[in-house]
C-alpha positions in Angstrom: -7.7 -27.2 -1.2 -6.6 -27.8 -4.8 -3.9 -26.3 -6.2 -2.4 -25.1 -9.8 1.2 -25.4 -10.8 3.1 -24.6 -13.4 7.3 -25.8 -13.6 9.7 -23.6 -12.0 13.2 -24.2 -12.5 15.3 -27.4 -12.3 11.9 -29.0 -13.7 9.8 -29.1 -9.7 6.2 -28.1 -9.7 5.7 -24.4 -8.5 2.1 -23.6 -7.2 0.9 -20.6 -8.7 0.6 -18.6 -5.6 2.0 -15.4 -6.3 -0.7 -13.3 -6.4 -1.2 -14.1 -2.6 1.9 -13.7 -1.7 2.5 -10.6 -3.5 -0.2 -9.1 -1.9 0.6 -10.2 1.7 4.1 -9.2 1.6 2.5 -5.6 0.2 0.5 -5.2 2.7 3.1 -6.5 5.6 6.0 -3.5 4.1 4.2 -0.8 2.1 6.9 -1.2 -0.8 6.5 -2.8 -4.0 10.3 -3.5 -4.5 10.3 -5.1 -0.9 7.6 -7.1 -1.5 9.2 -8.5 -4.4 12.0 -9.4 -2.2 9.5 -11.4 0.1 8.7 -13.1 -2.8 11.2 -14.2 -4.3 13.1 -14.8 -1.4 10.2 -17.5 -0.7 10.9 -18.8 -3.9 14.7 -19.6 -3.5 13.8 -21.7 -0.5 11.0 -23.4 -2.2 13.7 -24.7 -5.0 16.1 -25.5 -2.6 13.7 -28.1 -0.8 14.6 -31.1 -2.0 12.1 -33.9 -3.8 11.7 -35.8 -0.4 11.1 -32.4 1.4 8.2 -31.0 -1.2 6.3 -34.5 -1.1 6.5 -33.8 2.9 4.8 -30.5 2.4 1.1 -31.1 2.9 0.0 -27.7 1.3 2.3 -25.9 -0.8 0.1 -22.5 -0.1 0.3 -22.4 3.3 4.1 -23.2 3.3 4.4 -20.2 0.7 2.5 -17.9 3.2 4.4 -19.0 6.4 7.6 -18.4 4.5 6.9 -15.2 3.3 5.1 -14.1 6.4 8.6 -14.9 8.3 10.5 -13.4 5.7 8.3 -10.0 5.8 8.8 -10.2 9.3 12.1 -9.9 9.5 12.1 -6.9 6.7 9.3 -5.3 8.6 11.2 -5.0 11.9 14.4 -3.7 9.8 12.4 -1.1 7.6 11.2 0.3 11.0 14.1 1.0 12.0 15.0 2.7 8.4 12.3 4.4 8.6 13.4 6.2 11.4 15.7 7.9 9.4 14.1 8.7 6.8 13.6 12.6 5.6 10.2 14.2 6.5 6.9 11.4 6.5 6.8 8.1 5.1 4.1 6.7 3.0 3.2 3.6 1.5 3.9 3.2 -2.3 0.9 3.6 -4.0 -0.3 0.7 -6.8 -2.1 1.9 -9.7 -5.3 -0.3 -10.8 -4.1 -4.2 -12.6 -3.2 -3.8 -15.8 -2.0 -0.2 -16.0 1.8 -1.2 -16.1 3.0 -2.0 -19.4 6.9 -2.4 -19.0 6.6 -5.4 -17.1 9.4 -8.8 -18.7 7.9 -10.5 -21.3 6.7 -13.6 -20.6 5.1 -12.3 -17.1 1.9 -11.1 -17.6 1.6 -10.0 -14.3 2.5 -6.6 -13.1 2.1 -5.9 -9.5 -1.2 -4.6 -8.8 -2.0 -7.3 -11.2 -0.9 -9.7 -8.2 -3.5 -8.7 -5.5 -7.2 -8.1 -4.9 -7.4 -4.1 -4.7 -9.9 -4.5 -1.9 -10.1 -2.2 1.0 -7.6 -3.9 2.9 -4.9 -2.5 0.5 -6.3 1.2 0.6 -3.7 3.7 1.8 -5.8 4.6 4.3 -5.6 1.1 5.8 -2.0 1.1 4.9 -1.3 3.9 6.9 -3.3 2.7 10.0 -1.0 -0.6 9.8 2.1 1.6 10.1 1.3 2.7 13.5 1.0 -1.3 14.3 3.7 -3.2 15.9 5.4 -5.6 13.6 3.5 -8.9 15.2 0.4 -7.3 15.3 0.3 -6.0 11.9 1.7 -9.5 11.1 -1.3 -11.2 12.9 -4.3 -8.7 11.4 -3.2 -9.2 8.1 -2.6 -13.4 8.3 -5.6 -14.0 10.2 -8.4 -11.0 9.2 -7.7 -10.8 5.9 -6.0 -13.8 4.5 -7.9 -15.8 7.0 -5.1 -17.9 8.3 -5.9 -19.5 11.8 -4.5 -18.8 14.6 -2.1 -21.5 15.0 -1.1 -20.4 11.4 -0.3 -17.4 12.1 1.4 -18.4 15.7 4.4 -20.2 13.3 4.7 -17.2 11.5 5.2 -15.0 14.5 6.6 -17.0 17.0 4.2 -17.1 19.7 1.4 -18.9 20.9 -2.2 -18.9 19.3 -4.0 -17.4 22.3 -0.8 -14.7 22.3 -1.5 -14.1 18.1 -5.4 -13.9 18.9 -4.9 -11.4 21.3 -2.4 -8.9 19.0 -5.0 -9.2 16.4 -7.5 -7.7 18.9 -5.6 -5.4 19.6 -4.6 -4.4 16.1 -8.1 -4.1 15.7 -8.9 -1.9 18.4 -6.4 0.6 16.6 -8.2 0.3 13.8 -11.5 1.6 15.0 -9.6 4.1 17.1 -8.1 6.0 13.7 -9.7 4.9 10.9 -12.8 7.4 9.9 -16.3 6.3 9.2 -16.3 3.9 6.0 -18.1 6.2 3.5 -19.6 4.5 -0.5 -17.5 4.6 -3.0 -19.5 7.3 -4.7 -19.5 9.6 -1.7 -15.3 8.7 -1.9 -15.2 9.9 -5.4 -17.6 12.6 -5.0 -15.2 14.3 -2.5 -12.1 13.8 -4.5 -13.3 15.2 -7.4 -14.6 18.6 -6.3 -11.2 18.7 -4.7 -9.6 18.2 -8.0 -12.0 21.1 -9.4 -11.4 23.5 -7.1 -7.5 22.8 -7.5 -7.4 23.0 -10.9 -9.1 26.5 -11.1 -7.1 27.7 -8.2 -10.0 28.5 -6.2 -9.2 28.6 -2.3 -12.8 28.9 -1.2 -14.2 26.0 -3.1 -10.5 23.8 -1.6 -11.6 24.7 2.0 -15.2 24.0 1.7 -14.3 20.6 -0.2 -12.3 19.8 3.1 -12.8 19.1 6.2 -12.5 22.1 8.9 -9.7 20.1 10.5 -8.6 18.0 7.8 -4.9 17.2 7.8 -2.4 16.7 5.2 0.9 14.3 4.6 3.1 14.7 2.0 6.1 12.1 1.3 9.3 13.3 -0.8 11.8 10.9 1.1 14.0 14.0 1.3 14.5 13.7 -3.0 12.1 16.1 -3.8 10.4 19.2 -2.0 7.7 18.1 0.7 6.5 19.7 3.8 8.3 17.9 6.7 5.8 18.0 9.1 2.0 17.7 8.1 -0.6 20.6 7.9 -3.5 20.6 10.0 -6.4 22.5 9.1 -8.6 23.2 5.7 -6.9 26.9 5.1 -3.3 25.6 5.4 -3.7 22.4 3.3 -5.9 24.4 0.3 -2.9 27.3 0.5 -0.1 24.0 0.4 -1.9 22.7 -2.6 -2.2 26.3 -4.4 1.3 27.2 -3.9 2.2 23.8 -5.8 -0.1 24.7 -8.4 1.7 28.6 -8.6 5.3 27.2 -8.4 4.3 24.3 -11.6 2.4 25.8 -14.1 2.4 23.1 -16.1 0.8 20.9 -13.6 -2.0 18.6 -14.7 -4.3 16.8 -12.3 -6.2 14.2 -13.3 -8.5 11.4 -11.6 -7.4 7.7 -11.3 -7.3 5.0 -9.2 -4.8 4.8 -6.4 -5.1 1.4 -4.4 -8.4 0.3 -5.6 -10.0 3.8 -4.9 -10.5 7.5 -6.2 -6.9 9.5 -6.3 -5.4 12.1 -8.4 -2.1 12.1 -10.2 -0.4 15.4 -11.0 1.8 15.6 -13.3 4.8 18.1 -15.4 7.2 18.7 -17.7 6.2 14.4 -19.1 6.0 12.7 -16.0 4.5 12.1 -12.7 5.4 14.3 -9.9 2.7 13.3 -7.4 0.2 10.4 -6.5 -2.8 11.8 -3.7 -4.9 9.4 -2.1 -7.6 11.0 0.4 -9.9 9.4 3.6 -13.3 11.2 3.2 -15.6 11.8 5.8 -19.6 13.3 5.9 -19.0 14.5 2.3 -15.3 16.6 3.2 -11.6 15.2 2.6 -10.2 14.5 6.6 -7.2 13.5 5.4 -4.6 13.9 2.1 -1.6 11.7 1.5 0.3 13.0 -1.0 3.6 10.7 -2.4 6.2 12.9 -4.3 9.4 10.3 -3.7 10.1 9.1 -7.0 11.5 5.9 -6.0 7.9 5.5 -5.4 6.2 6.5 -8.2 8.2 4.6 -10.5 4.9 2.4 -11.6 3.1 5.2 -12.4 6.3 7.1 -14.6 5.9 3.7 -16.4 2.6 4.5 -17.2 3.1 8.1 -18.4 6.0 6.8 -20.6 
């Protein structure tokens, strides 16, 4: 496998690898800042090796992922235990489409989003799914199913044995199929969104339950900052009455379509900035499920945008 480089400091040859690392440390911790963390983290030791030591690294890449891999390890199994603790449901921070941020350093074209594919392995509605994961097997479904490390790869990020890393990514797997809802077109996806977004904007109740599902569910995130409902709403009536009351209580709301994590979303928004980023799973033509992030420590991307 070839590799770029470009210098890094103290004049050694960096290989341009971020983008993959960005996005597996995303997709490990849910969190842009501590993904960035990952990264750089994986940096610092990079520079520290020595010249002897980088000429004794056979591929730069996979040395980069291992690192990081361990590193998001090791912050996945701590954030767990934050999370625990944290106010009302947690949600992965949402990613606006490459090339939306503009308030990124000079001198580094990339913003975040800019530094993963937006496939579906980085929808929210994956995400989600890979919160319910243990830390290894999350660890071993991301390495091996969609960066397509091997098994004995990912067995020196984890710790155990290949057979032992093949098995947790069956297993992760198995969750997978267990909670994730029938993968629907993207047109069918947007479809669904926006005659939510219709019905929401005019305020009309009948037209938000028959644009959800009959059971459809709904999460929203304010990380104890902002208001939220603590526990999620379950069933069409309740989550269409949540979403009119938000709409009675901020008159100035605006809703409009974008793309959340490579797929259809809304952003509302008041008084100049964003209040809430919605991502939805859609099944036979009707939302199932609404994720709705209102902690602003999360929407900090998208404020950027706005501003």
């Amino acid at each position: 496998m070839t590799h770029q480089s470009r210098t890094g400091r103290g004049g050694q040859s960096e290989p341009v690898e971020r983008e993959a690392l960005f996005g597996l440390a995303y997709r490990l911790l849910g969190s842009v800042a501590d993904a960035e963390d990952a990264v750089q983290e994986a940096y610092v030791r990079w520079y520290r090796l020595d010249d002897r030591d980088h000429r004794q690294v056979a591929s730069p890449r996979a040395w980069l992922l291992t690192t990081v891999g361990r590193i998001g390890l090791d912050m996945l199994r701590s954030a767990r235990v934050r999370r625990e603790r944290y106010v009302g449901e947690w949600l992965p921070e949402p990613v606006p489409m490459p090339g939306r941020w503009t308030s990124h350093a000079e001198g580094d074209p990339l913003d975040p989003a800019d530094r993963m594919t937006m496939d579906e392995s980085v929808s929210m509605a994956l995400l989600i799914v890979l919160e319910s994961m243990t830390p290894a097997e999350r660890m071993a479904f991301v390495l091996h199913d969609v960066f397509r490390c091997t098994f004995p790869e990912v067995a020196a990020v984890v710790g155990r044995s290949p057979e032992a890393c093949r098995q947790l990514a069956a297993s992760a797997r198995r969750r997978l199929r267990q909670t994730r809802a029938r993968p629907v077109s993207r047109s069918e996806h947007t479809a669904a969104v926006r005659s939510f977004a219709r019905a929401w904007r005019a305020g009309d109740l009948a037209g938000l339950v028959s644009a959800l599902d009959p059971s459809a569910t709904a999460v929203t995130d304010g990380g104890g900052i902002v208001s939220a409902s603590v526990a999620p709403l379950r069933g069409a009536e309740e989550v269409a009455w949540f979403f009119l009351g938000v709409a009675g209580r901020q008159p100035d709301l605006t809703i409009v379509e974008d793309m959340v994590n490579g797929e259809a979303g809304l952003v509302a928004t008041g008084v100049g900035r964003v209040l809430a980023v919605i991502t939805f799973t859609v099944g036979d033509g009707r939302i199932q499920r609404v994720h709705a992030v209102r902690n602003p420590d999360k929407l900090t991307a998208w404020n950027e945008i706005v501003t």
